[in-house]
PyMOL Python script that loads the backbone (N, CA, C, O; Angstrom):
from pymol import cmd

cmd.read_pdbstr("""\
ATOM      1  N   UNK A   1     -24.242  32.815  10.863  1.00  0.00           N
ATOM      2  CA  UNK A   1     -23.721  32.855   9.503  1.00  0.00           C
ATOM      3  C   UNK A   1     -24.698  32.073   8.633  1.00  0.00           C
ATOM      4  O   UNK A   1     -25.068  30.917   8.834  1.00  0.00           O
ATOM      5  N   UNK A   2     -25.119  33.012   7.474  1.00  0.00           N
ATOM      6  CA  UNK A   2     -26.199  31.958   6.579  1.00  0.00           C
ATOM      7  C   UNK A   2     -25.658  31.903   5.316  1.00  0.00           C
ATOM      8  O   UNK A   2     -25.845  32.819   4.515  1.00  0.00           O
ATOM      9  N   UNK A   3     -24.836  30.670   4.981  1.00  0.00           N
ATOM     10  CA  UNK A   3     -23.822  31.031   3.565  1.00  0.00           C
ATOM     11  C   UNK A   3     -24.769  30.317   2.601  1.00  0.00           C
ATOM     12  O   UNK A   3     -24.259  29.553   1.781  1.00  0.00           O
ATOM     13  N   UNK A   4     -26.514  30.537   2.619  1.00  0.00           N
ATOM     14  CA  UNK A   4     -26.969  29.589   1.968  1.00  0.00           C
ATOM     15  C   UNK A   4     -27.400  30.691   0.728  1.00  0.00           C
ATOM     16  O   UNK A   4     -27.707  31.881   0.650  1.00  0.00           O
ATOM     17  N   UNK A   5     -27.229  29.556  -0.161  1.00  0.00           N
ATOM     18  CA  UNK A   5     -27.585  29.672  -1.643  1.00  0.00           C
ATOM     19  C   UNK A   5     -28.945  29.207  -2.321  1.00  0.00           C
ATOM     20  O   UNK A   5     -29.154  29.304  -3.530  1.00  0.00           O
ATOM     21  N   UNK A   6     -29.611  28.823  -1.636  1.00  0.00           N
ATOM     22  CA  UNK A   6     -31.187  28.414  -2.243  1.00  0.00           C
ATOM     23  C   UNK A   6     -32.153  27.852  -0.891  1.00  0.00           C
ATOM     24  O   UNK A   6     -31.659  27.684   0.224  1.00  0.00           O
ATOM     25  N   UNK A   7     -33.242  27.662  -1.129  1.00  0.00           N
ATOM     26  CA  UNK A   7     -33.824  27.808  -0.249  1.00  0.00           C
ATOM     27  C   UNK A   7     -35.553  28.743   0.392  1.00  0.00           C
ATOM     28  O   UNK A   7     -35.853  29.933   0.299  1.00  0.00           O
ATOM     29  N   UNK A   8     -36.225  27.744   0.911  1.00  0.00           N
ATOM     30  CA  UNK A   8     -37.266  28.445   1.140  1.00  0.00           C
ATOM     31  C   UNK A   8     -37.031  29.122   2.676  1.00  0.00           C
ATOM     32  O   UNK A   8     -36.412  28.427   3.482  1.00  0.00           O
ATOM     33  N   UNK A   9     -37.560  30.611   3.154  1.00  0.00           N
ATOM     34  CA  UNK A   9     -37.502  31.034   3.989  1.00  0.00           C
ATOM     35  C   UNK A   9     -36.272  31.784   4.688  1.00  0.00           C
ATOM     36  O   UNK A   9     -36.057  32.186   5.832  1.00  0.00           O
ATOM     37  N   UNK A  10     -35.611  31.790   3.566  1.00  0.00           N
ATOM     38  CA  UNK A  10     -34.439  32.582   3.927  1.00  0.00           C
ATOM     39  C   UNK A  10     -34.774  34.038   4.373  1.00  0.00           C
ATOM     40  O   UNK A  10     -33.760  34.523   4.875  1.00  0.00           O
ATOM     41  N   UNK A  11     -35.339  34.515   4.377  1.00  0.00           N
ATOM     42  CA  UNK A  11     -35.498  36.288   4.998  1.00  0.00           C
ATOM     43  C   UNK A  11     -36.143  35.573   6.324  1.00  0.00           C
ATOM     44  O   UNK A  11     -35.586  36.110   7.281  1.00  0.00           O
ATOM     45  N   UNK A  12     -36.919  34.760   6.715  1.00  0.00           N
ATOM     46  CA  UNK A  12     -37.588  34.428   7.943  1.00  0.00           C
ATOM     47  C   UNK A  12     -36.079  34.242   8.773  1.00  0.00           C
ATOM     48  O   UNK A  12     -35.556  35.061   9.529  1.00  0.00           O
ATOM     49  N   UNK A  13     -35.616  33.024   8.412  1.00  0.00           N
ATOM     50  CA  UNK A  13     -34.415  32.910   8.887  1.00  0.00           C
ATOM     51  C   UNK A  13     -33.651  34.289   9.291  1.00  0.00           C
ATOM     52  O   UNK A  13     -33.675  34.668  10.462  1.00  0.00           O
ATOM     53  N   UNK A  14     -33.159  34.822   8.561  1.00  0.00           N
ATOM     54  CA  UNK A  14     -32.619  36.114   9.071  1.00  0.00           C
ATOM     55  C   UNK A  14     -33.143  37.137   9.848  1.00  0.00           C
ATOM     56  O   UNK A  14     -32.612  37.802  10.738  1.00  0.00           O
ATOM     57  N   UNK A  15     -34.053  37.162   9.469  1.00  0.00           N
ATOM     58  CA  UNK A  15     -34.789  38.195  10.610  1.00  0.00           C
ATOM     59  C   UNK A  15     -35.123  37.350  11.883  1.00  0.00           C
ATOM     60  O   UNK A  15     -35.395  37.940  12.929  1.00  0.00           O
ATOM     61  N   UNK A  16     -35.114  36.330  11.839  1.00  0.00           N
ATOM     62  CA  UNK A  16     -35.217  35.425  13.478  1.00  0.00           C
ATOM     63  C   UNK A  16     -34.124  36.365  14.328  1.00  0.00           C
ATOM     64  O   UNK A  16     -34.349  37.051  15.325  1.00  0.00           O
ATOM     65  N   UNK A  17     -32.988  36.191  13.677  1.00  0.00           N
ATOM     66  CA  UNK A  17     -31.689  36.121  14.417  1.00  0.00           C
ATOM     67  C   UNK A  17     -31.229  37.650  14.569  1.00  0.00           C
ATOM     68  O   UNK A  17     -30.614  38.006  15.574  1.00  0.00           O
ATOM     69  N   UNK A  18     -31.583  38.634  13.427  1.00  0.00           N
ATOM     70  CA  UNK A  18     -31.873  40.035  13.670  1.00  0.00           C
ATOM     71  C   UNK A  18     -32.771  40.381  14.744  1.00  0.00           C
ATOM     72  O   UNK A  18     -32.648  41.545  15.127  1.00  0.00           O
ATOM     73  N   UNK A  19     -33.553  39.757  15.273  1.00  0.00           N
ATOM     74  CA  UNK A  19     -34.900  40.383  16.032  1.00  0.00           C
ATOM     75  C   UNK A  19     -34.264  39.373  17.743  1.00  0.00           C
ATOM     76  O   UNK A  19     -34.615  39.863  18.816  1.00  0.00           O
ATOM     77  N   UNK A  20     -33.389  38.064  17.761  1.00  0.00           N
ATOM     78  CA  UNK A  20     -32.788  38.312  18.449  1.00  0.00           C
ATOM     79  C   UNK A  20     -31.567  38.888  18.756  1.00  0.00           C
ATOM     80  O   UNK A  20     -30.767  38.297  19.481  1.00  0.00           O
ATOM     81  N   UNK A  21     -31.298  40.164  18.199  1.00  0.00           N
ATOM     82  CA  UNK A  21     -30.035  40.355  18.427  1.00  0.00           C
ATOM     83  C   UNK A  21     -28.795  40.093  18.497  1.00  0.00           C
ATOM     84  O   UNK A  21     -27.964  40.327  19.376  1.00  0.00           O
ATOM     85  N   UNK A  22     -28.658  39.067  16.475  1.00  0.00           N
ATOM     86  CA  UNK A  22     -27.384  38.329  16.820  1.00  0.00           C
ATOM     87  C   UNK A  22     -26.785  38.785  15.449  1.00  0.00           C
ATOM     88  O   UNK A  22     -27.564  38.735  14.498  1.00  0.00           O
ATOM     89  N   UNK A  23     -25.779  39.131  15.261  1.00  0.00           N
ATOM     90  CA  UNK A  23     -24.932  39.694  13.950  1.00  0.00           C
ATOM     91  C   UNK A  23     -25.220  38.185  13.176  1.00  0.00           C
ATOM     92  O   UNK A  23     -25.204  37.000  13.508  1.00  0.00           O
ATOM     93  N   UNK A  24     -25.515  39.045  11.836  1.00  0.00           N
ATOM     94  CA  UNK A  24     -25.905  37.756  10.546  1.00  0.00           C
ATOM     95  C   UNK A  24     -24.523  37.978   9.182  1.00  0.00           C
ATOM     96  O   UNK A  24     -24.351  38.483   8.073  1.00  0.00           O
ATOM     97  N   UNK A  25     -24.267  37.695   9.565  1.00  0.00           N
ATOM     98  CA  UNK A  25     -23.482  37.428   8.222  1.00  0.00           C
ATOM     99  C   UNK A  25     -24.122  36.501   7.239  1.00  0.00           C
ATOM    100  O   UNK A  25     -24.329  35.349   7.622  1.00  0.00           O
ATOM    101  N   UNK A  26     -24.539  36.919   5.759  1.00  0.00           N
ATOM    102  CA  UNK A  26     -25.122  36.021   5.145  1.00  0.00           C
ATOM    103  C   UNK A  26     -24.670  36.329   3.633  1.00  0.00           C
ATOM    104  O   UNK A  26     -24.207  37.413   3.278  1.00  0.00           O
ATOM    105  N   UNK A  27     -24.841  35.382   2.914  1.00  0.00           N
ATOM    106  CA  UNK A  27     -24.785  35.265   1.034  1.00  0.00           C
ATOM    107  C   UNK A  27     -25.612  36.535   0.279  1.00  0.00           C
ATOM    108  O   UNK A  27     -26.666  37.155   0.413  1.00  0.00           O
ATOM    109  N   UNK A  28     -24.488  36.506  -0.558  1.00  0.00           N
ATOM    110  CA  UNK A  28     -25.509  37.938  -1.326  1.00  0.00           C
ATOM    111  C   UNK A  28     -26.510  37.435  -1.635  1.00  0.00           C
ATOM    112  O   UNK A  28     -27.544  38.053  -1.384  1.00  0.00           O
ATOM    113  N   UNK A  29     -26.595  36.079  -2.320  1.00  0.00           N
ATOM    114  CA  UNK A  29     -28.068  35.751  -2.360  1.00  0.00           C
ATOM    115  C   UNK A  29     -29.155  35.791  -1.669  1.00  0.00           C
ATOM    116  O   UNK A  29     -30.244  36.134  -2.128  1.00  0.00           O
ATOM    117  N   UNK A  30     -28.859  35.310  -0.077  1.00  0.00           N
ATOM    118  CA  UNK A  30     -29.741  35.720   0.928  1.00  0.00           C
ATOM    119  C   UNK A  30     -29.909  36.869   1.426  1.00  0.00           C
ATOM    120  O   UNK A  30     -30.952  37.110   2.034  1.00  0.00           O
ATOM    121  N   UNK A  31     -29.119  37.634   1.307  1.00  0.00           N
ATOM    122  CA  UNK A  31     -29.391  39.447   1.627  1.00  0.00           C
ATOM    123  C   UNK A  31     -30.231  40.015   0.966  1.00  0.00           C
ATOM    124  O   UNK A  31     -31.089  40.785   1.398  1.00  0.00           O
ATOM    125  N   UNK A  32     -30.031  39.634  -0.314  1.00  0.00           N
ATOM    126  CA  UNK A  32     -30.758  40.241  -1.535  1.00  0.00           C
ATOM    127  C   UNK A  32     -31.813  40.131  -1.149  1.00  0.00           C
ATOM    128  O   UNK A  32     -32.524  41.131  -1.248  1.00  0.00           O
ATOM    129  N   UNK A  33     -32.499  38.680  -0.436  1.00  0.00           N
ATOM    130  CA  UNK A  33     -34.063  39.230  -0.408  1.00  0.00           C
ATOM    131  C   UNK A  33     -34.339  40.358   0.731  1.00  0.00           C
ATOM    132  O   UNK A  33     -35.461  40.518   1.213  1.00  0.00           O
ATOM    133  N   UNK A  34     -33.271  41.078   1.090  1.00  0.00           N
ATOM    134  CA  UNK A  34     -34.148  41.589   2.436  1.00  0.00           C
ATOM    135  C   UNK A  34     -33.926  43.326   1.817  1.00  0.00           C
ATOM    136  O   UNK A  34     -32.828  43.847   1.625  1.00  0.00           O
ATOM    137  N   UNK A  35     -35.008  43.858   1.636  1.00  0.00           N
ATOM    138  CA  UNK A  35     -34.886  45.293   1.219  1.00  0.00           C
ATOM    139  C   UNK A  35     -33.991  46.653   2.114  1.00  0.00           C
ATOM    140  O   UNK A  35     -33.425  46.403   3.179  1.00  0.00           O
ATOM    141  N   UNK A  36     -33.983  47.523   1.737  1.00  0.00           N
ATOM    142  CA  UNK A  36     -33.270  48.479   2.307  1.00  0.00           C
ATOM    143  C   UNK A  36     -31.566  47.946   3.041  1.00  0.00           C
ATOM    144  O   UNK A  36     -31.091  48.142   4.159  1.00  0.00           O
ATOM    145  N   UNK A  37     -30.892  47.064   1.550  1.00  0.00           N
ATOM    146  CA  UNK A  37     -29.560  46.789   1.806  1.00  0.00           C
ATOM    147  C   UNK A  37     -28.816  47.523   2.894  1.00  0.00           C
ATOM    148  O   UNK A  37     -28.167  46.859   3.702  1.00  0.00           O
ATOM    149  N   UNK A  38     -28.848  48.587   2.966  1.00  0.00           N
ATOM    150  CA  UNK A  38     -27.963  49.899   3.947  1.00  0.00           C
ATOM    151  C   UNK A  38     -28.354  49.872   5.268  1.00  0.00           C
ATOM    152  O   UNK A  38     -27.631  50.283   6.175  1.00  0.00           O
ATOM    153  N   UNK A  39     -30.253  49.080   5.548  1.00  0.00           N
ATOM    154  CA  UNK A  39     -30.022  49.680   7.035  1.00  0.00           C
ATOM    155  C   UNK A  39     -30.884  48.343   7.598  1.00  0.00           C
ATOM    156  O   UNK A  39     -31.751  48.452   8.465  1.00  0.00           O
ATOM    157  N   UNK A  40     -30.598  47.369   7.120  1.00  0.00           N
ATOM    158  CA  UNK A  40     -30.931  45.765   7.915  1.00  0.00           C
ATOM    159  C   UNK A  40     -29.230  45.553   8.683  1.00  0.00           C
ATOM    160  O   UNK A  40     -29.315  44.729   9.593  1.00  0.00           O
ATOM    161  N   UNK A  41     -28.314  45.898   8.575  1.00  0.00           N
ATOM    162  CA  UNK A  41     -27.470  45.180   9.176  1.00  0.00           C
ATOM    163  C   UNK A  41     -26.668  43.934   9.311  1.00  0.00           C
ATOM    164  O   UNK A  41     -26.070  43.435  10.264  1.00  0.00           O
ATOM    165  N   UNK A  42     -26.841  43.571   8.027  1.00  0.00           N
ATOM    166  CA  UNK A  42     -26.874  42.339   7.774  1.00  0.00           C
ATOM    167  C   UNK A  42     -25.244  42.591   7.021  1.00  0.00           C
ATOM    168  O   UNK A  42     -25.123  43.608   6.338  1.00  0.00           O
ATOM    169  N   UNK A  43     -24.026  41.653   7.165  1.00  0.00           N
ATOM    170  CA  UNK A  43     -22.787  41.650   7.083  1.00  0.00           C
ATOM    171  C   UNK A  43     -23.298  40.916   5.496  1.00  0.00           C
ATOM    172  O   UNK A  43     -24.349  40.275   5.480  1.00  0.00           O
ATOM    173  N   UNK A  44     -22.457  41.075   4.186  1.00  0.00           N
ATOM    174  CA  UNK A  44     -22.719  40.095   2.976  1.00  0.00           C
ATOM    175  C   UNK A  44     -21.630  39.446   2.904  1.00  0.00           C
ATOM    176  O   UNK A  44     -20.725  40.279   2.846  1.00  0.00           O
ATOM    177  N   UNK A  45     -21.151  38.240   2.871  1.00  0.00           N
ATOM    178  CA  UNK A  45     -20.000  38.005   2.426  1.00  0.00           C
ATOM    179  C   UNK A  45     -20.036  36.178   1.893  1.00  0.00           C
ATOM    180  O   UNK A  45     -20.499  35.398   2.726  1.00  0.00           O
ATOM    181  N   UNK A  46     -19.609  35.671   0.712  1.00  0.00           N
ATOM    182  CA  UNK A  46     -19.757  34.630  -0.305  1.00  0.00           C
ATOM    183  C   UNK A  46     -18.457  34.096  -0.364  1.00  0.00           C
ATOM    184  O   UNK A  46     -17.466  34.585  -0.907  1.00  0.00           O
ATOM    185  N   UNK A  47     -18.585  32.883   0.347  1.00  0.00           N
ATOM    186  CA  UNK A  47     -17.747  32.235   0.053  1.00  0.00           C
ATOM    187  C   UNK A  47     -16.613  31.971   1.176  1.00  0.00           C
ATOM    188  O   UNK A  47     -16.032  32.998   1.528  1.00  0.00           O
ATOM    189  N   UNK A  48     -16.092  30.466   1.960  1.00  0.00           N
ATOM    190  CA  UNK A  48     -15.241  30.611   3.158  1.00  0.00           C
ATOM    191  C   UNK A  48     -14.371  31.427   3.583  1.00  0.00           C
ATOM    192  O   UNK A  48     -14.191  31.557   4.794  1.00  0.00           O
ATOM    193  N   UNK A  49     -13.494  32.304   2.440  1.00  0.00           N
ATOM    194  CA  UNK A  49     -12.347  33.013   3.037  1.00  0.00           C
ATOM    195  C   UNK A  49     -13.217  34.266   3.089  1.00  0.00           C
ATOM    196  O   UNK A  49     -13.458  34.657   4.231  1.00  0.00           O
ATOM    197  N   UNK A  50     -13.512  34.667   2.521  1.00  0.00           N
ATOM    198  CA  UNK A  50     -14.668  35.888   2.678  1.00  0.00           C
ATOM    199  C   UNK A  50     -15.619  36.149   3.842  1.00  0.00           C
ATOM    200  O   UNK A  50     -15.948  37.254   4.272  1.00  0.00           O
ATOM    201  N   UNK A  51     -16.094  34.685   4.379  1.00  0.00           N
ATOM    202  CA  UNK A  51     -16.867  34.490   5.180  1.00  0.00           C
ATOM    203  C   UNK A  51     -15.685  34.988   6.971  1.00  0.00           C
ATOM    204  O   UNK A  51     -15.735  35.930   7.762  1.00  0.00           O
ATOM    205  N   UNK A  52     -14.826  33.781   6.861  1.00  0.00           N
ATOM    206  CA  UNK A  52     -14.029  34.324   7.850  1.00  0.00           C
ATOM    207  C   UNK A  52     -13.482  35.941   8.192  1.00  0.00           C
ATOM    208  O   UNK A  52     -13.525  36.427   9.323  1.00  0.00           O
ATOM    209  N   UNK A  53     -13.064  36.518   7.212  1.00  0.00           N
ATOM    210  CA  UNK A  53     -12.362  37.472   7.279  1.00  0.00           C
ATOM    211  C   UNK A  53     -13.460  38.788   7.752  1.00  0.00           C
ATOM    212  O   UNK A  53     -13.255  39.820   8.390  1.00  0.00           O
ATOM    213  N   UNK A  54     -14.912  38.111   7.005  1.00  0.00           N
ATOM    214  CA  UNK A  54     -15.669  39.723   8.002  1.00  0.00           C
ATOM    215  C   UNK A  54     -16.180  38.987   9.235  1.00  0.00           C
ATOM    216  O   UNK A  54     -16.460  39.906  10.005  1.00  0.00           O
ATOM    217  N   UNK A  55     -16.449  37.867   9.831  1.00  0.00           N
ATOM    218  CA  UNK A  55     -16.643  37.067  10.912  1.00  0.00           C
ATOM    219  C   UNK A  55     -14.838  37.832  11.546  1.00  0.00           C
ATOM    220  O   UNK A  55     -15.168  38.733  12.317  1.00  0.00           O
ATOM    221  N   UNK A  56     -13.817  37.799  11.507  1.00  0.00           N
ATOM    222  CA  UNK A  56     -12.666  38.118  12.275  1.00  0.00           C
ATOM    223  C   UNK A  56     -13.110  39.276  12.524  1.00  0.00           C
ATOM    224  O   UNK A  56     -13.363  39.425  13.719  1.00  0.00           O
ATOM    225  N   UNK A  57     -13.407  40.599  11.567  1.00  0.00           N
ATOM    226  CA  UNK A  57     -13.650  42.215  11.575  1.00  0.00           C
ATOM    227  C   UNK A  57     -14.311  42.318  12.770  1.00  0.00           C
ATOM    228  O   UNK A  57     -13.973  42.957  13.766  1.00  0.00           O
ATOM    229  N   UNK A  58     -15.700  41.343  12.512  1.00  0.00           N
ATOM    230  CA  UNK A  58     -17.105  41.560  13.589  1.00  0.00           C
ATOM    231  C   UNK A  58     -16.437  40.880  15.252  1.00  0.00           C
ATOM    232  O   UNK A  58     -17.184  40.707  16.215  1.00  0.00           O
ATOM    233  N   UNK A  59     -15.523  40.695  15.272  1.00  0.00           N
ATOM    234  CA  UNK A  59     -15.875  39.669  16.951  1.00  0.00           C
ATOM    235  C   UNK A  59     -14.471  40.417  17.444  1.00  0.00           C
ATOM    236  O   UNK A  59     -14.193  40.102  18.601  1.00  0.00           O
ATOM    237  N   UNK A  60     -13.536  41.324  16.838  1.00  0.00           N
ATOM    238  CA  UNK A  60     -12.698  42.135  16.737  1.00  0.00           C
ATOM    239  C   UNK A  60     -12.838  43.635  17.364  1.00  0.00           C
ATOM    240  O   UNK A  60     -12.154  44.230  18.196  1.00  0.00           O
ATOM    241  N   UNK A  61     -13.957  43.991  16.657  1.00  0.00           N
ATOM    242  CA  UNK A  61     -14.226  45.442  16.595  1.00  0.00           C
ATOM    243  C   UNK A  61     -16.028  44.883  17.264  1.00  0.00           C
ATOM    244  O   UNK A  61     -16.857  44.250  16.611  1.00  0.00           O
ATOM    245  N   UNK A  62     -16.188  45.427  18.838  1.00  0.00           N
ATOM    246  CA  UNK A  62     -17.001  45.828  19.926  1.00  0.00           C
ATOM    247  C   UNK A  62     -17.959  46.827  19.001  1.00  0.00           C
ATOM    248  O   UNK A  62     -19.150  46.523  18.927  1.00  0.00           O
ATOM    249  N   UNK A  63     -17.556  47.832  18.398  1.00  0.00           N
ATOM    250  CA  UNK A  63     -18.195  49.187  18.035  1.00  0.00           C
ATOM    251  C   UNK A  63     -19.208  48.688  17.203  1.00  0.00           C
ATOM    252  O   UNK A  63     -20.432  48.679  17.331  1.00  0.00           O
ATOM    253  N   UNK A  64     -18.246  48.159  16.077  1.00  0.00           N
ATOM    254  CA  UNK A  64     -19.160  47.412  14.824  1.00  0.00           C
ATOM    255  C   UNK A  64     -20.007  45.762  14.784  1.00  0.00           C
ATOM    256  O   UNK A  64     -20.693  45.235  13.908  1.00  0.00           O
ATOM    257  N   UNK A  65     -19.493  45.201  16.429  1.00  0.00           N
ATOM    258  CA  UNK A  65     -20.466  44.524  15.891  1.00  0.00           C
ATOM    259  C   UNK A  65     -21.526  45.110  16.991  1.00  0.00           C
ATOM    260  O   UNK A  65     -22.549  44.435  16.876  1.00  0.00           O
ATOM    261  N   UNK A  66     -21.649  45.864  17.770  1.00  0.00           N
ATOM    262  CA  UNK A  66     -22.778  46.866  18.614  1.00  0.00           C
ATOM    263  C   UNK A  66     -23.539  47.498  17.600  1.00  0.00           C
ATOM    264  O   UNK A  66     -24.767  47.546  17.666  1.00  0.00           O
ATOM    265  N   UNK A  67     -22.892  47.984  16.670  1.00  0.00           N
ATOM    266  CA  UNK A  67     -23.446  48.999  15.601  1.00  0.00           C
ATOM    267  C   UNK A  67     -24.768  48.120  14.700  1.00  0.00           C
ATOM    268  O   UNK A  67     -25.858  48.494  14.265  1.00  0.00           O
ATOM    269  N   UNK A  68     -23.878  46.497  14.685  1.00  0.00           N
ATOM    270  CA  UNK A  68     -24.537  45.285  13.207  1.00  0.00           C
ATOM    271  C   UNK A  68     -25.572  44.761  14.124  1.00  0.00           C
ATOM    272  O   UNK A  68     -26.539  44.215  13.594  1.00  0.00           O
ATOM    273  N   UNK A  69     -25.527  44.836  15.380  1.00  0.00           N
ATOM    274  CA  UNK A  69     -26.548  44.382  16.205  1.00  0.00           C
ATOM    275  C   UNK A  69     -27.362  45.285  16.010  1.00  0.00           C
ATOM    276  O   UNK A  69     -28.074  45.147  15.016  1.00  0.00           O
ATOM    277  N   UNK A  70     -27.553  46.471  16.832  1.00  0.00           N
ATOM    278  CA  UNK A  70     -28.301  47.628  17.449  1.00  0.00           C
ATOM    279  C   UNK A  70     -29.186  47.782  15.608  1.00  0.00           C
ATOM    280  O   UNK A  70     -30.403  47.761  15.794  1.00  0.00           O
ATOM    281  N   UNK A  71     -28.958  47.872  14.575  1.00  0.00           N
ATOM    282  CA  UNK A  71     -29.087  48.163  13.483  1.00  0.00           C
ATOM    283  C   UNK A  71     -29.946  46.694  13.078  1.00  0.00           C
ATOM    284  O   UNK A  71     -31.009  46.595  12.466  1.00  0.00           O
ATOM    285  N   UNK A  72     -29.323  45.918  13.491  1.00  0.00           N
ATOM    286  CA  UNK A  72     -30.528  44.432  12.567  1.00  0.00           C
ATOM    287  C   UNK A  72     -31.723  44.962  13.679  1.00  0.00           C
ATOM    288  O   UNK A  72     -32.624  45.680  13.246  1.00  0.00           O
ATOM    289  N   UNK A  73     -31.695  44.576  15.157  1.00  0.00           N
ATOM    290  CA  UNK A  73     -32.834  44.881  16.163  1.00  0.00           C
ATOM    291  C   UNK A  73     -33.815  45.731  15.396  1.00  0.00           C
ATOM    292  O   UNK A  73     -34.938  45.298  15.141  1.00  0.00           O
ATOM    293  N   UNK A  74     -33.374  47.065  14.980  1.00  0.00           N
ATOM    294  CA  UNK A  74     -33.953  47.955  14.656  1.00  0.00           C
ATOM    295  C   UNK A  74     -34.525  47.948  13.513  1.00  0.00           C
ATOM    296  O   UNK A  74     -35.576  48.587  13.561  1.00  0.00           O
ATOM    297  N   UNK A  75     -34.295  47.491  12.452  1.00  0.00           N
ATOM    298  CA  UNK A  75     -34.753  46.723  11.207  1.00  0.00           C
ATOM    299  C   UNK A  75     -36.046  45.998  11.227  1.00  0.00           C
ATOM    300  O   UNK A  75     -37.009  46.211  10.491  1.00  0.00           O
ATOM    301  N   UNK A  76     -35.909  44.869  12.427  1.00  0.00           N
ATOM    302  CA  UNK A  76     -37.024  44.047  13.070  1.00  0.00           C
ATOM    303  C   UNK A  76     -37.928  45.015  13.204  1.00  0.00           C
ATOM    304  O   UNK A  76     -39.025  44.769  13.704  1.00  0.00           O
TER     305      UNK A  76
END
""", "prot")
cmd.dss("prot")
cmd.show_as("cartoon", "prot")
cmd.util.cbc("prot")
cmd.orient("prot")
């Protein structure tokens, strides 16, 4: 989870954890830097209750977080 709001190296950061194969949930701010919104894989969500509720979706649903994995990897 990267709920960060400023910051140097935020796309490095994310793509670390995309390229190991780990579902990212991160800040629209930090998504934003990573192009092609639709097919990095990257979960957006701002703010604690927001944050939990797609963190519950992802560790819930096998399919989708196979799908948020297989999809960041592939991004890398």
């Amino acid at each position: 989870v990267f709920p960060m709001t400023r910051g140097a190296g935020l796309q490095n950061k994310v793509l670390e954890a995309l390229r190991a194969r780990r579902p990212v949930i991160a800040s629209a701010i930090c998504a934003a830097s990573l192009p092609n919104e639709n097919e990095h894989g990257v979960v957006v969500a701002d703010g604690p209750e927001e944050i939990a509720k797609k963190l519950s979706a992802m560790v819930s649903d096998r399919r989708l977080l196979q799908g948020l994995v297989d999809r960041g990897a592939a991004y890398t």
